[in-house]
MDAnalysis code that builds the backbone (N, CA, C; Angstrom):
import MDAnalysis as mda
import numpy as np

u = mda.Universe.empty(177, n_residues=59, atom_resindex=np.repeat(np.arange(59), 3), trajectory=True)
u.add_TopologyAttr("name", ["N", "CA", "C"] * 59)
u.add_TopologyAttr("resid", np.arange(1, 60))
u.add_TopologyAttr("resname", ["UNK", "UNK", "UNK", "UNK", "UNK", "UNK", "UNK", "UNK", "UNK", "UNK", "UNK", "UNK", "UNK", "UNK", "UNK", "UNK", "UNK", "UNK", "UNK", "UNK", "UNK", "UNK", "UNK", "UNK", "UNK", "UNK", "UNK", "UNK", "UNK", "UNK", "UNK", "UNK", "UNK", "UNK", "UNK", "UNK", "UNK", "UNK", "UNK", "UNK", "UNK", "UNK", "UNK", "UNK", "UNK", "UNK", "UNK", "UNK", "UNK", "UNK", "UNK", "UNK", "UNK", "UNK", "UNK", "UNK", "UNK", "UNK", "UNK"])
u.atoms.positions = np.array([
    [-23.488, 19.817, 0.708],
    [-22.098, 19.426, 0.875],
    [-21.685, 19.741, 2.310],
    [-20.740, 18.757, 2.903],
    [-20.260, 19.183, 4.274],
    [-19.377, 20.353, 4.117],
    [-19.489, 20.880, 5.648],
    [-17.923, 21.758, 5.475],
    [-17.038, 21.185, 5.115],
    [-16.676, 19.766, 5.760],
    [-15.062, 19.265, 5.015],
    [-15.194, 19.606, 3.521],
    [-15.920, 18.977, 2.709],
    [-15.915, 18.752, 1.422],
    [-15.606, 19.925, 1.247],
    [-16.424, 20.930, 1.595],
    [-15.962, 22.568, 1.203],
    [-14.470, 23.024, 1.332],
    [-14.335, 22.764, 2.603],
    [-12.823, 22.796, 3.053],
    [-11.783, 22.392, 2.043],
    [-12.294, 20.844, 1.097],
    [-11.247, 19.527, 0.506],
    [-11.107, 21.022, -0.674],
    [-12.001, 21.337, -1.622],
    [-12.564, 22.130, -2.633],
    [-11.958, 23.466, -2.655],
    [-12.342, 24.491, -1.512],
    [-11.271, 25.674, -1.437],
    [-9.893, 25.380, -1.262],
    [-9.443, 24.217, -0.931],
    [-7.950, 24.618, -0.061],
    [-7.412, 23.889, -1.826],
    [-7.567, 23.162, -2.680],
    [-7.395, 23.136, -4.242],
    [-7.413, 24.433, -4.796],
    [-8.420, 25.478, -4.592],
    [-8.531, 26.093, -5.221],
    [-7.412, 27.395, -4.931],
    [-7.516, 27.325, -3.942],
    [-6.405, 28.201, -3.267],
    [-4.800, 27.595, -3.542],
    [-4.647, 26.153, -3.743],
    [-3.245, 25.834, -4.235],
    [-3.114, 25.708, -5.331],
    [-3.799, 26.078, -6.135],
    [-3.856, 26.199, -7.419],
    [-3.776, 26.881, -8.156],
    [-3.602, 28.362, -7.673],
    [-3.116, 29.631, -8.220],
    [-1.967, 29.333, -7.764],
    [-1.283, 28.795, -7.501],
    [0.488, 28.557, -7.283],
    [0.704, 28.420, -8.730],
    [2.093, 28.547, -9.135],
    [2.127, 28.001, -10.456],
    [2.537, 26.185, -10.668],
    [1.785, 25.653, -10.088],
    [2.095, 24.243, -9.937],
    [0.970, 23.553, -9.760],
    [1.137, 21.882, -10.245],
    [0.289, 20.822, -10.373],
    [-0.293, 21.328, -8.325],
    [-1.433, 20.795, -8.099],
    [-1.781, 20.835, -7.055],
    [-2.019, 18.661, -6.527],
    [-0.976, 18.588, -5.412],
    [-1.124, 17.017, -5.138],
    [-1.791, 16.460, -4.273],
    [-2.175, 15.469, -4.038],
    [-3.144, 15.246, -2.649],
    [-1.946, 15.389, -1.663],
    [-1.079, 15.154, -1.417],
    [0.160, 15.473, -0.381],
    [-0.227, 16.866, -0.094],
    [-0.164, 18.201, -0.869],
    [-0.621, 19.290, -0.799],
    [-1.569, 20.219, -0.092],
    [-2.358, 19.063, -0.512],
    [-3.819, 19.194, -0.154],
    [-4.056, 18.756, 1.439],
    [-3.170, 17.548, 1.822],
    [-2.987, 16.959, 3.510],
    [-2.344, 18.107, 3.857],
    [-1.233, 18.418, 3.619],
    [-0.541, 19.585, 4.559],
    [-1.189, 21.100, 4.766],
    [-1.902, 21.526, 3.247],
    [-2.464, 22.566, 3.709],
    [-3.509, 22.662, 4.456],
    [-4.506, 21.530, 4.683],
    [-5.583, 21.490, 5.541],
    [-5.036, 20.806, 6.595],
    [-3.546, 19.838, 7.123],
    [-3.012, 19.598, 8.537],
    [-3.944, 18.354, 8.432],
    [-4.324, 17.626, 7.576],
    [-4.629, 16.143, 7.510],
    [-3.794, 15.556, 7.000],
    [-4.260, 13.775, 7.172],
    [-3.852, 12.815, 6.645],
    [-3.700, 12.943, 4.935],
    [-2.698, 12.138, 4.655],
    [-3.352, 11.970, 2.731],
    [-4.334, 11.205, 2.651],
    [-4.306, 9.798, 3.165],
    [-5.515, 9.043, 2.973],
    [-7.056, 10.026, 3.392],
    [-6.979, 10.839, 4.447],
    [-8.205, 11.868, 4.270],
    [-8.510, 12.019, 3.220],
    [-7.452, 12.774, 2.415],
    [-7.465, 13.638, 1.619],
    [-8.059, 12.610, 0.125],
    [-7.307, 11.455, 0.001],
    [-8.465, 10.709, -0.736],
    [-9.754, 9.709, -0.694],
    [-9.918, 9.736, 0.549],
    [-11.455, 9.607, 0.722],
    [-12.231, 11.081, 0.180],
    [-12.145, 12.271, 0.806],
    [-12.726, 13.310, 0.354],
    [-12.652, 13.242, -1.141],
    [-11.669, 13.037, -1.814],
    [-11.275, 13.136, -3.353],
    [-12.659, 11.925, -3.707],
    [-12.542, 10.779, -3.365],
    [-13.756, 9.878, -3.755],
    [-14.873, 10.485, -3.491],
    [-15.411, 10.637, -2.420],
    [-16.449, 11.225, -1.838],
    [-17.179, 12.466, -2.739],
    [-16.151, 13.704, -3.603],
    [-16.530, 14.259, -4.724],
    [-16.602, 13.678, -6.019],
    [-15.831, 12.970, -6.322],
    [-15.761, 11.634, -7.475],
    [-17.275, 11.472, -7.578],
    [-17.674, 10.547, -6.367],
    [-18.821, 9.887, -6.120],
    [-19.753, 11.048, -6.515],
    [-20.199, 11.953, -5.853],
    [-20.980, 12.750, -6.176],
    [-21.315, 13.351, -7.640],
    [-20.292, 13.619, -8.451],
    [-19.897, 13.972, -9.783],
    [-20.384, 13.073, -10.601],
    [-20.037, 11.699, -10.193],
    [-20.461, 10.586, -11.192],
    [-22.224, 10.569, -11.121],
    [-22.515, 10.490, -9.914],
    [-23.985, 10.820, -9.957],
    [-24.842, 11.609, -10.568],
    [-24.238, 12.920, -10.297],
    [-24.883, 14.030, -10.907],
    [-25.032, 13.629, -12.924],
    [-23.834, 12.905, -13.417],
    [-23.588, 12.789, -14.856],
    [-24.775, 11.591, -14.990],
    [-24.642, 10.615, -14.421],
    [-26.087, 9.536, -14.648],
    [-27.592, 10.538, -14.542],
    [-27.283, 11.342, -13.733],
    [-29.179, 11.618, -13.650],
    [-28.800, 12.367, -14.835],
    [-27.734, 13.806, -15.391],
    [-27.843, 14.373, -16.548],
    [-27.926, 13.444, -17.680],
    [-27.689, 12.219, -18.014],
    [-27.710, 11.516, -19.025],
    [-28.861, 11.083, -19.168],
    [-29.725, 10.499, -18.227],
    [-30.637, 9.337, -18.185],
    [-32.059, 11.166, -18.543],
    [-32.045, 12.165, -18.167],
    [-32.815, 12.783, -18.479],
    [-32.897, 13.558, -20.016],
])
C-alpha cells in the first residue's frame, strides 16, 4: 500500500473516534486535500478489497 492510502486509512480512523459519521469532506480537510482526492483513494481501496474477495472466493 502507498503512504497516501495509509494516510486515506489512519486519518478515518482517527475521525472516527469522534462521536460522529466520518465524511469524505472530513477526510479532505483533515488530510488538507481535495474531496475528489479523497474519492479516488476511497476507490482505489474499494478496488483493492473487491480483489482480495474474488481470489478468497474463487479459492
Amino acid at each position: 500500500m502507498q503512504e497516501s492510502g495509509e494516510m486515506y486509512l489512519e486519518s478515518i480512523l482517527v475521525l472516527s473516534q469522534e462521536d460522529a459519521p466520518v465524511r469524505s469532506l472530513d477526510v479532505a480537510r483533515y488530510l488538507d486535500v481535495s474531496k475528489p482526492s479523497v474519492s479516488r483513494a476511497r476507490q482505489d481501496q474499494t478496488g483493492r478489497s473487491v480483489e482480495k474477495q474474488r481470489v478468497v472466493s474463487i479459492v
